[in-house]
Structures are given as C-alpha cells and as structure tokens.
C-alpha distance (Angstrom), angle and dihedral (degrees) to the residues before:
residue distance angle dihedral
X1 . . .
X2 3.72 . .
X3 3.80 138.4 .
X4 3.82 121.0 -144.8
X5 3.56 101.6 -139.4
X6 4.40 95.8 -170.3
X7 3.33 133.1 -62.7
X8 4.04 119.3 21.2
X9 4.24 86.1 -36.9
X10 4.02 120.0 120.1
X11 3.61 116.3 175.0
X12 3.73 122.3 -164.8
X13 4.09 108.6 -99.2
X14 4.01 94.9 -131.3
X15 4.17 84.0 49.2
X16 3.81 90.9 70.4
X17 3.86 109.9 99.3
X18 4.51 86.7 167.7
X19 3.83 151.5 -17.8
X20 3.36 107.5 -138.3
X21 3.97 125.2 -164.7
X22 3.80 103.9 -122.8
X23 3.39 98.3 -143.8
X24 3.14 115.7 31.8
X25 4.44 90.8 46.4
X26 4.26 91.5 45.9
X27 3.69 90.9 72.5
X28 4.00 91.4 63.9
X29 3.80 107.2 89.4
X30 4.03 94.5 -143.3
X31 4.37 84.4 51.2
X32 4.30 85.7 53.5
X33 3.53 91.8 46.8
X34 3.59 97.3 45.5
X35 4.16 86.4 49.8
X36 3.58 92.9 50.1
X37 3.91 90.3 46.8
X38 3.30 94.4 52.7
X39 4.12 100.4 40.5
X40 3.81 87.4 49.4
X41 3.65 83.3 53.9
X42 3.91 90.6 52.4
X43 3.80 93.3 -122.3
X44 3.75 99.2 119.2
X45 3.72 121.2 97.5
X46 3.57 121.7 -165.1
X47 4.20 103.5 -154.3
X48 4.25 89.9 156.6
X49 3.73 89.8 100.6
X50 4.21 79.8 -154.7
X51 3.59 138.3 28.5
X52 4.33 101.7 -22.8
X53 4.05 112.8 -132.3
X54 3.73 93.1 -177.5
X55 3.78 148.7 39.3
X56 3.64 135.5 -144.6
X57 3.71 126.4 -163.9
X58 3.62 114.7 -166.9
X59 3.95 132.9 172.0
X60 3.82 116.3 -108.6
X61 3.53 127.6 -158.0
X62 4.09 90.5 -132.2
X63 3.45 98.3 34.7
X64 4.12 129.3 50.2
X65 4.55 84.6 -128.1
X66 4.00 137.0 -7.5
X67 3.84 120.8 -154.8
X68 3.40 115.5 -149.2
X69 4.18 113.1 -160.5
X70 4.52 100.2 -151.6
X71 3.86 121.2 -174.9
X72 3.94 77.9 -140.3
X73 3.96 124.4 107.5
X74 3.44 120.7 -103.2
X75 3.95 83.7 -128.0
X76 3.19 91.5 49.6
X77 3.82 99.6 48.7
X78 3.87 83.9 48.1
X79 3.65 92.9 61.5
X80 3.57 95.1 42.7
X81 3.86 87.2 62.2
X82 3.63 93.9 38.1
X83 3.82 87.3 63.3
X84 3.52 103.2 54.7
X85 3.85 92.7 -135.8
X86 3.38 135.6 122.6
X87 3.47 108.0 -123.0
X88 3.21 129.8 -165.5
C-alpha cells in the first residue's frame, strides 16, 4: 500500500521508518542535529507546500534515509496509514 504524505507525494507504506511531530520533536537537540545532518546531506524534501507540521523518514533504495517535511498532521498521517487507503 501507499501513504500520501501532502501534496502530489506517495511514499511506499513498508518505506516509512517514522512520523515525527515537527514541533514538538525539533526542540530535542539529537532531532536538530539529525535534521541538519540530513539537509546538509540533501536528503530532505519539503512536499508541505506551507509551513510543515510533520516529518517522515523513509528508507530509499539510493540513499541510507529520506526526510520528507508534510504540511500534514502527524495524526493525520497516522490515520492515513492506519487505513490502508490511498488517499488522495
């Protein structure tokens, strides 16, 4: 199945390592670092269109993790995979 993470981006289900609340996880020091880390290593999409609430790190075949940045709700993102529909 697949999870439509915002905008026109569908990630694989068994890709998705996390959903991470944006705000309330950038406050941890280890969650900046790992941000900046992977940005620096240009592996952060930003698909929110707008100000991003959540993050989702998936495994890529070409790289060892992609973040995605989503103007969707970690909640909401949760129930999107809970579903097992492709929602778009």
């Amino acid at each position: 199945m697949y999870l439509h993470i915002g905008q026109n981006e569908i990630v694989p289900e068994n890709r998705v390592v996390g959903i991470f609340d944006l705000d309330k996880c950038s406050y941890g020091k280890r969650t900046r670092e790992y941000l900046a880390k992977a940005e620096s290593e240009g592996v952060v999409l930003d698909v929110s269109g707008a100000l991003p609430k959540s993050f989702v790190v998936c495994d890529h075949p070409y790289h060892p993790q992609i973040v995605y940045l989503s103007q969707l709700g970690p909640a909401t993102l949760q129930k999107r995979a809970e579903s097992m529909e492709l929602e778009l």
